[in-house]
KEKE-3310 file (N, C-alpha, C; in steps of 0.2 Angstrom, whole numbers, plus 5000, padded with zeros to 4 digits):
npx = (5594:5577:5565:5552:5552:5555:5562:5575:5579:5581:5593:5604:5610:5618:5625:5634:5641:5648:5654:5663:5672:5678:5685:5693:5691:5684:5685:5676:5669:5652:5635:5618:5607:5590:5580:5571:5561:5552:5541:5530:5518:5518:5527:5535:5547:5550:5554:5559:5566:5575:5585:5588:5595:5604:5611:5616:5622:5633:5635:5629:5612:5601:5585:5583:5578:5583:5574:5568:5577:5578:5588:5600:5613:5619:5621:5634:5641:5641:5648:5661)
npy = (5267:5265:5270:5268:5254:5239:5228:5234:5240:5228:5221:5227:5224:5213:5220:5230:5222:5216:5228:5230:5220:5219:5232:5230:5230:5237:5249:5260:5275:5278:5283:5279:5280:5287:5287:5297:5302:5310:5306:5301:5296:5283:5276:5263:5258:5261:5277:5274:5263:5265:5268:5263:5252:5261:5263:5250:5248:5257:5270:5288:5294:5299:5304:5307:5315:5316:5323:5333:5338:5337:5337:5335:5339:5339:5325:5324:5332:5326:5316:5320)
npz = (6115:6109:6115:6111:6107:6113:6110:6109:6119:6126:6118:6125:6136:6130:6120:6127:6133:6123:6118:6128:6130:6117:6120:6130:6146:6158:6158:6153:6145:6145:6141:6144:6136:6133:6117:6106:6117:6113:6107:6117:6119:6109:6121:6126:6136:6149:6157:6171:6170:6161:6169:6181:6172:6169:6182:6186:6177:6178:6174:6168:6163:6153:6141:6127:6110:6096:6081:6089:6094:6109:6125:6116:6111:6127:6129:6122:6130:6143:6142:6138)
capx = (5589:5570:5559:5548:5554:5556:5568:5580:5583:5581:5599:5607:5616:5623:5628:5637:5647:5653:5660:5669:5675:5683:5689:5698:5694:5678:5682:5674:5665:5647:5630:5614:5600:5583:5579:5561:5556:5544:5533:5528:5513:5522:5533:5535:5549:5548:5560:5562:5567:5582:5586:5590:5599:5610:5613:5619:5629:5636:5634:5624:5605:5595:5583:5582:5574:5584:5569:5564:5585:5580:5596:5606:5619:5619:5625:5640:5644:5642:5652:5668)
capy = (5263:5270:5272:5264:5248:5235:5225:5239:5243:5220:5220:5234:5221:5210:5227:5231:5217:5216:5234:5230:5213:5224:5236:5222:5235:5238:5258:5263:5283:5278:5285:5276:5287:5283:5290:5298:5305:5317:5300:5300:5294:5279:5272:5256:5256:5266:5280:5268:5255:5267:5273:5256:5250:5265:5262:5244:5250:5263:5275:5292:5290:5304:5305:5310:5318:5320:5326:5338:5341:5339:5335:5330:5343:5336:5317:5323:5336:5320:5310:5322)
capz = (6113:6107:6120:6108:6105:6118:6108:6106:6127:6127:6119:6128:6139:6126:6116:6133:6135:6117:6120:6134:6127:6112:6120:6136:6151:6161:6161:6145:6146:6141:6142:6142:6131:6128:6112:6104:6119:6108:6106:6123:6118:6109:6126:6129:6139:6155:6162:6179:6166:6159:6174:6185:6171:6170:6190:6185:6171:6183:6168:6167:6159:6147:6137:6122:6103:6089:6079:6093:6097:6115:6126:6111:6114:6133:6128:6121:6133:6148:6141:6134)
cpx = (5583:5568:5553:5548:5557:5565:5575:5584:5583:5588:5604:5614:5622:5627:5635:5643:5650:5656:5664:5673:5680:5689:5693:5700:5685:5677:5682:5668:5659:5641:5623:5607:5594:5580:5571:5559:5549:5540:5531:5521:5513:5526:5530:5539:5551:5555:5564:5566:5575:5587:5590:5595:5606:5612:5615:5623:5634:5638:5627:5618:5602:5592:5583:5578:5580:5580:5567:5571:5581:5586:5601:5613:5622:5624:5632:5646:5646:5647:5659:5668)
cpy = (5267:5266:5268:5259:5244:5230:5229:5239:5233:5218:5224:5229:5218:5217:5229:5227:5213:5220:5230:5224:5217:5228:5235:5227:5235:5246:5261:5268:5276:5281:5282:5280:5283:5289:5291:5299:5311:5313:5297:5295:5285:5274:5266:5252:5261:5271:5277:5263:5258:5266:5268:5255:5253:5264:5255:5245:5253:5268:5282:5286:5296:5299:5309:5313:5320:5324:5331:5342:5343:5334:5333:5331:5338:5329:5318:5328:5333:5316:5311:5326)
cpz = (6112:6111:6117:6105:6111:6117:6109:6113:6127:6126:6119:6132:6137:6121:6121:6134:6128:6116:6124:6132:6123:6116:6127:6142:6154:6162:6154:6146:6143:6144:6141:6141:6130:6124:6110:6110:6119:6108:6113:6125:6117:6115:6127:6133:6145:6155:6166:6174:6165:6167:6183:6180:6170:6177:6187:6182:6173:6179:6169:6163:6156:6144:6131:6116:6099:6087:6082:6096:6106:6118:6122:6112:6123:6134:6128:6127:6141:6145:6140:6142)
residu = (UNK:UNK:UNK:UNK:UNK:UNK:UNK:UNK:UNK:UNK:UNK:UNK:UNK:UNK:UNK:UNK:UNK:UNK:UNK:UNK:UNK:UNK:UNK:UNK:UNK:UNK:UNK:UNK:UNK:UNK:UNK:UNK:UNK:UNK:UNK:UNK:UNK:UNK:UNK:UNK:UNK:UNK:UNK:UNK:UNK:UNK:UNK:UNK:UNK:UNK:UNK:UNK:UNK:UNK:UNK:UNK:UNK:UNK:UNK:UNK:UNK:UNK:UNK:UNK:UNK:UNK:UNK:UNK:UNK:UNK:UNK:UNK:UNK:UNK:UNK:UNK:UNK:UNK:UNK:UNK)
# end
């Protein structure tokens, strides 16, 4: 999800439960990222926001930047 968009982390659950529906298991690797951490300035959806829902999910949680390549590497190295 972008850290600057409300919308984006709002259909994280429904996202979630159409993987798992697909894939007919509840043990599917995932990571939950909140993206554009360089627009700090920009946030609208907190850390504490990721960060619970990842403890719900019972999944890791980053932060992320493409554009600024922080943690990008990290994602895939959590998850493989």
């Amino acid at each position: 999800y972008s850290i600057t968009a409300q919308s984006t982390f709002n259909d994280l659950q429904d996202l979630r439960e159409q993987i798992l529906r697909v894939k007919d298991t509840e043990d599917v690797p995932m990571i939950l990222v909140g993206n554009k951490c360089d627009l700090e300035d920009e946030r609208v959806v907190g850390k504490d926001q990721g960060v619970n829902l990842a403890k719900n999910f019972d999944c890791a949680f980053l932060e992320s930047s493409a554009k600024a390549k922080i943690n990008v590497n990290e994602i895939f190295y959590d998850l493989v």
